[in-house]
N, C-alpha and C positions, 0 to 999 in steps of 0.2 A: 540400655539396649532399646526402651521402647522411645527413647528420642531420635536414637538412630532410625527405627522403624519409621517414625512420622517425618526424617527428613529426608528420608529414602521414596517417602511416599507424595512430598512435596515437589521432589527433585521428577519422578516420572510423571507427574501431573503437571507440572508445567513445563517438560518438552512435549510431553502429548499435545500440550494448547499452543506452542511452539509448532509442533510440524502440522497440525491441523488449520491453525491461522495462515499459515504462508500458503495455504495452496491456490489460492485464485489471484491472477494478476492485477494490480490493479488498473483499472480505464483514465486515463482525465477529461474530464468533465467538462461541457463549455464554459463559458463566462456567464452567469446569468444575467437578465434583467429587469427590472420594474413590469409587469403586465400595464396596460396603458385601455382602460376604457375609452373607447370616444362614440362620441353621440353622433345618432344617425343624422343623415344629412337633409338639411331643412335651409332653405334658402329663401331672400328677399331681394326685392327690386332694388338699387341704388339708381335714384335717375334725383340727381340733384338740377337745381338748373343754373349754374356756371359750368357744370362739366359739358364740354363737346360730345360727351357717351353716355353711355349708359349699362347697365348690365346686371344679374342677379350674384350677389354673396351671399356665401354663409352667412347661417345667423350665429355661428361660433366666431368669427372673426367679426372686428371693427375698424371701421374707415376711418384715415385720420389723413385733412388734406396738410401736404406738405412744401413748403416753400422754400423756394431754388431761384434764386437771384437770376431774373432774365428767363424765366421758363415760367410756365402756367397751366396746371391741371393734372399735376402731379399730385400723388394720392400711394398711404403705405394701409394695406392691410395686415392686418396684426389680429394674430393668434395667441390670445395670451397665455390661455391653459394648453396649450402645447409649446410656447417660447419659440414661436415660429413668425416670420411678415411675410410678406411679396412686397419686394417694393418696385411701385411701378412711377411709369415716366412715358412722359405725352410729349411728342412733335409735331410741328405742324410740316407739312411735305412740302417743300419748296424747289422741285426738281431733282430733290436730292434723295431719293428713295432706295438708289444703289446702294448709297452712302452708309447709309440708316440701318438699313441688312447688314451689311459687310462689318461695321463697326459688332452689332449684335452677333454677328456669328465667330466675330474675334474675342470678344467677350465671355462666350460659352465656351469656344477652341482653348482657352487660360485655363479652362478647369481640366485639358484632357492629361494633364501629368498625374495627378490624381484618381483622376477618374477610369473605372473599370469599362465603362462607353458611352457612349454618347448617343443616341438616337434622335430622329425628328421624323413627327408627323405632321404631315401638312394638312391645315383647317382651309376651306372652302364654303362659303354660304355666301353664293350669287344674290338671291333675295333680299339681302341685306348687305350687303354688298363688303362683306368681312371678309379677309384672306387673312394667314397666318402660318406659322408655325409653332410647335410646342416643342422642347429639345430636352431630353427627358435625360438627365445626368443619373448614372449610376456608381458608385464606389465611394470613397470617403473625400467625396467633393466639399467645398464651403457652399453652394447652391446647389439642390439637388434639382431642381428643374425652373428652363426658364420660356417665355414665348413672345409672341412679338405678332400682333394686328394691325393692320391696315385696308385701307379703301383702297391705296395705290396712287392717289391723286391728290389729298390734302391731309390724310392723316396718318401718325404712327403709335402705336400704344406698345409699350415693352412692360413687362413685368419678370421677377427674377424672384425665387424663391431661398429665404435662408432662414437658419434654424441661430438662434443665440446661444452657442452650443461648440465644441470641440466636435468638426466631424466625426462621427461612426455609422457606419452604414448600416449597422447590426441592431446597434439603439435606437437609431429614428425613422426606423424602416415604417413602422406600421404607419407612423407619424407622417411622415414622408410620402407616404401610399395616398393618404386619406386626402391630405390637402391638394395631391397632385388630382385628385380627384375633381377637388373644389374648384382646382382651375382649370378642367376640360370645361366643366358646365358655365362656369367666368364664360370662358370661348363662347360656347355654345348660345347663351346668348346675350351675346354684345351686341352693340348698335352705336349706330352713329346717328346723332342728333341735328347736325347741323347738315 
């Protein structure tokens, strides 16, 4: 009898924890990810002298010039500790300035099947005589932003941002924020040299 008792007393003690455990629905949770430190932004002059430009980079990324058969003063910046480059590419304008646009804006148009939108702000500094765009890619693009400088008369500089990475926009957002950062002020201030 007194086992009976104790499996009588087994048997209410664990539906009690039975009907008291099922009472809150469960939520699902997002995906988490990595928290990602990055250092504030601190920049340096690059003004090599083969380059036609000039301009301030991070001092988290490093220049590494790059050769292309038949092309000259091309140049990848590389982010190591974020697995990030720009890789950029220099033309010289030979009446062909339409061209050069329209190619770049066909370029960045290839990411809008992917992509959540597309925006462009247009850069402007007379002074130094820089025009440009920035075209600011959002959603799980392979480039999340790219831009494109010029004088309008002898020079074109494009640069394209990619991550060495499976897109997600959710994981390399902050990543993606900061550097797009890095290339407002790239814009901001460029120059031309020659």
């Amino acid at each position: 009898m007194n086992c009976t008792k104790q499996n009588n007393a087994l048997i209410i003690c664990f539906l009690a924890l039975l009907l008291f455990a099922c009472g809150k629905t469960p939520v699902p949770r997002p995906y988490g990810y990595f928290r990602v430190s990055l250092p504030q932004h601190t920049y340096r002059i690059i003004d090599t002298l083969n380059l036609p430009y000039k301009f301030e980079l991070s001092k988290n990324a490093v220049l590494v010039s790059r050769e292309v058969k038949g092309e000259n003063y091309w140049v990848d910046l590389y982010y190591p500790k974020l697995n990030a480059g720009i890789y950029c590419s220099y033309k010289p304008v030979k009446g062909n300035l339409i061209d050069l646009v329209e190619d770049t804006r066909k370029i960045v148009y290839k990411h809008s099947v992917k992509a959540d939108g597309i925006g462009e702000k247009v850069y402007d500094h007379k002074e130094k005589n820089v025009h440009g765009i920035l075209y600011d890619l959002r959603g799980n693009t392979a480039s999340n932003a790219q831009f494109i400088l010029t004088d309008s008369v002898k020079h074109f500089f494009r640069g394209a941002l990619y991550f060495n990475n499976v897109p997600n926009k959710d994981s390399i957002a902050p990543m993606s924020d900061y550097i797009r950062e890095d290339i407002m002020h790239l814009m901001e201030s460029f120059e031309w040299k020659k």
